[in-house]
C-alpha positions as CSV (number, residue, x, y, z in Angstrom):
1,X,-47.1,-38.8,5.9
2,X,-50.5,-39.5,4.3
3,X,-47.9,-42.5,2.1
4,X,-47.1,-44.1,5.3
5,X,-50.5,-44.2,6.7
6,X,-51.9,-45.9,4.1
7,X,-49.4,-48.5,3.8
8,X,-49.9,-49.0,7.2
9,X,-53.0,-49.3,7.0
10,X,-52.8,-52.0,4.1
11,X,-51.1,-54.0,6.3
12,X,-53.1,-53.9,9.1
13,X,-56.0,-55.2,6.2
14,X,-54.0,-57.6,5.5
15,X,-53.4,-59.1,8.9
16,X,-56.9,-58.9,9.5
17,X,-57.5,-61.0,6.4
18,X,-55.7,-63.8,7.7
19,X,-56.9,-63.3,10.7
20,X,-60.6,-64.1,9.6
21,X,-59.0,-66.8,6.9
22,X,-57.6,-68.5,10.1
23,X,-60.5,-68.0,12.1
24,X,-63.1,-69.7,9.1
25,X,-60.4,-72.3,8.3
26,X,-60.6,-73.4,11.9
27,X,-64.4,-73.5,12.0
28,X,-64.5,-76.0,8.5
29,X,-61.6,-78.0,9.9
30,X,-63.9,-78.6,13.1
31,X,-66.9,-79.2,11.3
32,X,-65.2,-81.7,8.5
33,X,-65.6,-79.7,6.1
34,X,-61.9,-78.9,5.1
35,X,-59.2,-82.4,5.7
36,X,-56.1,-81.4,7.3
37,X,-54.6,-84.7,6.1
38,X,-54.6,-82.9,2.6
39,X,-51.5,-80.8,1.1
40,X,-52.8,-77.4,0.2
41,X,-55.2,-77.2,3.2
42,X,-52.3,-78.4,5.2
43,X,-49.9,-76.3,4.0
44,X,-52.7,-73.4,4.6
45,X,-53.8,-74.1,7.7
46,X,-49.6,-74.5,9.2
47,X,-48.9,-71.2,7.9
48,X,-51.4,-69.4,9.4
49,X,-50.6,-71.1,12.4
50,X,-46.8,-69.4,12.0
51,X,-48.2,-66.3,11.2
52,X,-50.5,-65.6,13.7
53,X,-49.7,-67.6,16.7
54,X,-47.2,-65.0,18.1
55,X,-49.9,-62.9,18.0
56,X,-52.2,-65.0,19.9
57,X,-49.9,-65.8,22.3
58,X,-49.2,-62.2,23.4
59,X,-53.4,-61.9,23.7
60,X,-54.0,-65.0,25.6
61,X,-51.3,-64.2,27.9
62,X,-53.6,-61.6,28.8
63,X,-57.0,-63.2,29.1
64,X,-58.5,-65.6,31.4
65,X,-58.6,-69.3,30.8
66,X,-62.8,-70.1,29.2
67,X,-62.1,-73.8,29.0
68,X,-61.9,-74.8,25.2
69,X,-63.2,-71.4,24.0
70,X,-60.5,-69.3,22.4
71,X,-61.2,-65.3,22.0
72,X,-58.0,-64.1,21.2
73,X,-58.6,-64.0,17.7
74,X,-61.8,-61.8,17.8
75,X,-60.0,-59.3,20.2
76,X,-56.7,-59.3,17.9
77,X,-59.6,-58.3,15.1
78,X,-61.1,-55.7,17.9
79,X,-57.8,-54.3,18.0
80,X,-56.9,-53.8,14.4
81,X,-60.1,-52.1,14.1
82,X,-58.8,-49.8,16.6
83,X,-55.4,-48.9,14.8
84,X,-56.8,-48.6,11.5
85,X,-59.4,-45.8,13.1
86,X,-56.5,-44.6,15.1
87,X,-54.1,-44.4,11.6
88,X,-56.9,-42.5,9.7
């Protein structure tokens, strides 16, 4: 039992990696730093956008409409927090 646990929470890690890879990615497109218009970034940025927008969608079906601000990435990291402590 303690096997599946820790796999679990591996993956859980590892969603919330991307998570926070998506989340800084979007922050240095913004800002210029980071060009979409190049292939590795692009390539990046489009599959974190695969990955995780199922999950965002289910949060922001959720939440209320703040204009341009988007939170459903800090409360999908909120909530792995809350499985991993759940798991151990």
């Amino acid at each position: 039992m303690e096997t599946i646990s820790d796999i679990l929470v591996y993956l859980i890690s590892l969603v919330r990696f991307f998570v926070i890879a998506h989340f800084i990615m979007s922050w240095l497109i913004r800002f210029e730093v980071l060009n979409i218009r190049q292939d590795f970034v692009a390539q990046v940025w489009y599959g974190l956008q695969r990955l995780l927008e199922p999950i965002y969608s289910r949060v922001r079906r959720f939440m209320p409409d703040l204009g341009g601000i988007d939170l459903s990435p800090i409360v999908v990291l909120v909530s792995l927090e809350v499985l991993i402590i759940i798991i151990t």
